[in-house]
C-alpha positions as CSV (number, residue, x, y, z in Angstrom):
1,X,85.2,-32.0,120.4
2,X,83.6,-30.3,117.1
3,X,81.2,-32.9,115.1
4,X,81.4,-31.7,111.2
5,X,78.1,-33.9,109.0
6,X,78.7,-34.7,105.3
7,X,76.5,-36.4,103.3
8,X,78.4,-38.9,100.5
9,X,77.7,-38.3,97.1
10,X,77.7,-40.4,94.1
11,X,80.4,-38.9,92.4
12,X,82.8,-39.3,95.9
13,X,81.5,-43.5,95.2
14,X,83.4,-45.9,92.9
15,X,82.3,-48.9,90.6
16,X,82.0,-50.6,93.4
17,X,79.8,-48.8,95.1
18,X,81.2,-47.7,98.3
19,X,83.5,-44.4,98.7
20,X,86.7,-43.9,96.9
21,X,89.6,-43.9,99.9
22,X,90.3,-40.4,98.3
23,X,87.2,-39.2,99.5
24,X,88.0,-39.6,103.2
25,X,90.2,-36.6,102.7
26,X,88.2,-34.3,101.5
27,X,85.8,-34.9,104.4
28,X,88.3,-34.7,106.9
29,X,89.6,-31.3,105.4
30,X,85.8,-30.4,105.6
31,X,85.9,-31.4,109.3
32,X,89.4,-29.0,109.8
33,X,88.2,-26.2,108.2
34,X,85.0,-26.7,110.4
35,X,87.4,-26.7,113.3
36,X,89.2,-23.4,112.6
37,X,86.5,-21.3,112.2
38,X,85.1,-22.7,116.1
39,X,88.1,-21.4,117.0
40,X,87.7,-17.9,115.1
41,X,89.9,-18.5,112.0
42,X,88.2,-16.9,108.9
43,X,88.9,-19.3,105.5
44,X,90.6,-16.1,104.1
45,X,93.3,-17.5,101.8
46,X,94.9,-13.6,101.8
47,X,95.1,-14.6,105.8
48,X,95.4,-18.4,105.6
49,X,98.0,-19.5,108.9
50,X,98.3,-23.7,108.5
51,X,100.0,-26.0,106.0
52,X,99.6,-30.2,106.5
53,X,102.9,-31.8,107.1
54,X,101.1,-34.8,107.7
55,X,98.0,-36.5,107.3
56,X,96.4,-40.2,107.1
57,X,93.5,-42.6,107.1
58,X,92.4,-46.2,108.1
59,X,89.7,-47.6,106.5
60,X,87.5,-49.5,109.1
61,X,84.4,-50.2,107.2
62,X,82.9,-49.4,103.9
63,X,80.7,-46.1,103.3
64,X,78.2,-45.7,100.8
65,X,76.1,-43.1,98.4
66,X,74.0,-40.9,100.3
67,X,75.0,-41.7,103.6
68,X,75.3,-39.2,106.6
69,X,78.9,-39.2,108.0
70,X,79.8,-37.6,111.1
71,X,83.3,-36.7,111.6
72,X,84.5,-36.3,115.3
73,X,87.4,-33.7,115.8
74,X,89.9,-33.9,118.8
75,X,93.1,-31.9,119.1
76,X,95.6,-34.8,120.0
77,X,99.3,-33.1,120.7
78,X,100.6,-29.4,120.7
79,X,103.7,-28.8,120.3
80,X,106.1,-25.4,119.8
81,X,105.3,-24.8,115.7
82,X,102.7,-28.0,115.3
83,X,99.7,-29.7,116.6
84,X,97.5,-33.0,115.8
85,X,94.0,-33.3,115.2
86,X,92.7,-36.8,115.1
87,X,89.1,-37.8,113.1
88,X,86.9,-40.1,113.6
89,X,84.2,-40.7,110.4
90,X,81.2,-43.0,111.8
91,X,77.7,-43.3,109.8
92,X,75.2,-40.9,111.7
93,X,72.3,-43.5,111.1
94,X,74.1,-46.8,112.4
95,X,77.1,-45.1,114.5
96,X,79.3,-47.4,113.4
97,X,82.7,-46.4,112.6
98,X,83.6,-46.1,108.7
99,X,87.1,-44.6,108.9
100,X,89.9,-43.2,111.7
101,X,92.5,-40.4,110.3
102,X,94.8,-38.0,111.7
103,X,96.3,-34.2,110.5
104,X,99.9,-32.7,111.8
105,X,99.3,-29.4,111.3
106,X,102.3,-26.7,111.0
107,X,101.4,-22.9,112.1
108,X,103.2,-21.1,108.8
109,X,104.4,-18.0,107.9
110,X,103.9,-17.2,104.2
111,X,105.3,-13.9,103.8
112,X,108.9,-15.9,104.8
113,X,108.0,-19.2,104.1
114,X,108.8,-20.8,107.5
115,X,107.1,-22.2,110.1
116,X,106.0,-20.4,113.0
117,X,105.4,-20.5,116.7
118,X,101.8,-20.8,117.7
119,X,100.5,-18.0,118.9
120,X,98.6,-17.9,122.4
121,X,95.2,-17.2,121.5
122,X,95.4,-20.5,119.3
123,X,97.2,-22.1,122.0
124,X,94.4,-21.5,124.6
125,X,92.1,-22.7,121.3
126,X,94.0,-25.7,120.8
127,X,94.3,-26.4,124.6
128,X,90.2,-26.0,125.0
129,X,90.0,-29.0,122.4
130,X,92.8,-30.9,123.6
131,X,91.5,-34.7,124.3
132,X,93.6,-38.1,123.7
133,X,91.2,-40.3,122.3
134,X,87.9,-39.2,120.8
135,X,84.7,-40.9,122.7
């Protein structure tokens, strides 16, 4: 499991004081980029491998300015071309759970614009991290 730490701030907030929804997806891109590079993937956009096909968030409880979110990373499914990652965004002081979101994410060819197969070495990657449920 790979534990990515944001801290909110008070622009990601709205008027009513508690994070925008469209916040959540910017941290749980923080907490997938944090995942690719524990598994040896630079942030190279010249060698950038992975599109979203897919992604999603439920709202459990409400956030707020300045707190420290945790963000709990699982890989939930491989498949030939695709694999899931599910999140879990809890408040580091309280541990209570703020939000639960998931990512299909499609290995991709650029240069031919096409989805790929997963290579092995990100297989064996993917299959190190591979959990159903994040405790």
């Amino acid at each position: 499991m790979q534990e990515t730490e944001v801290t909110v701030r008070f622009c990601e907030t709205d008027a009513l004081g508690h994070i925008n929804n469209t916040s959540y997806f910017i941290y749980l891109e923080e907490a997938r980029l944090t995942f690719f590079k524990s598994l040896g993937y630079s942030m190279d956009i010249e060698d950038w491998k992975f599109i979203i096909a897919s992604t999603k968030c439920d709202f459990k409880s409400q956030g707020y300015f300045n707190q420290t979110l945790t963000i709990k990373t699982v890989v939930s499914r491989i498949g030939t071309k695709s694999f899931q990652l599910d999140h879990v965004i809890s408040c580091a002081q309280t541990k209570d759970v703020i939000a639960e979101g998931n990512a299909v994410i499609v290995y991709y060819d650029f240069e031919n614009q096409t989805s790929a197969e997963i290579p092995q070495p990100l297989r064996e990657g993917l299959e190190r991290s591979l959990q159903q449920t994040i405790k």
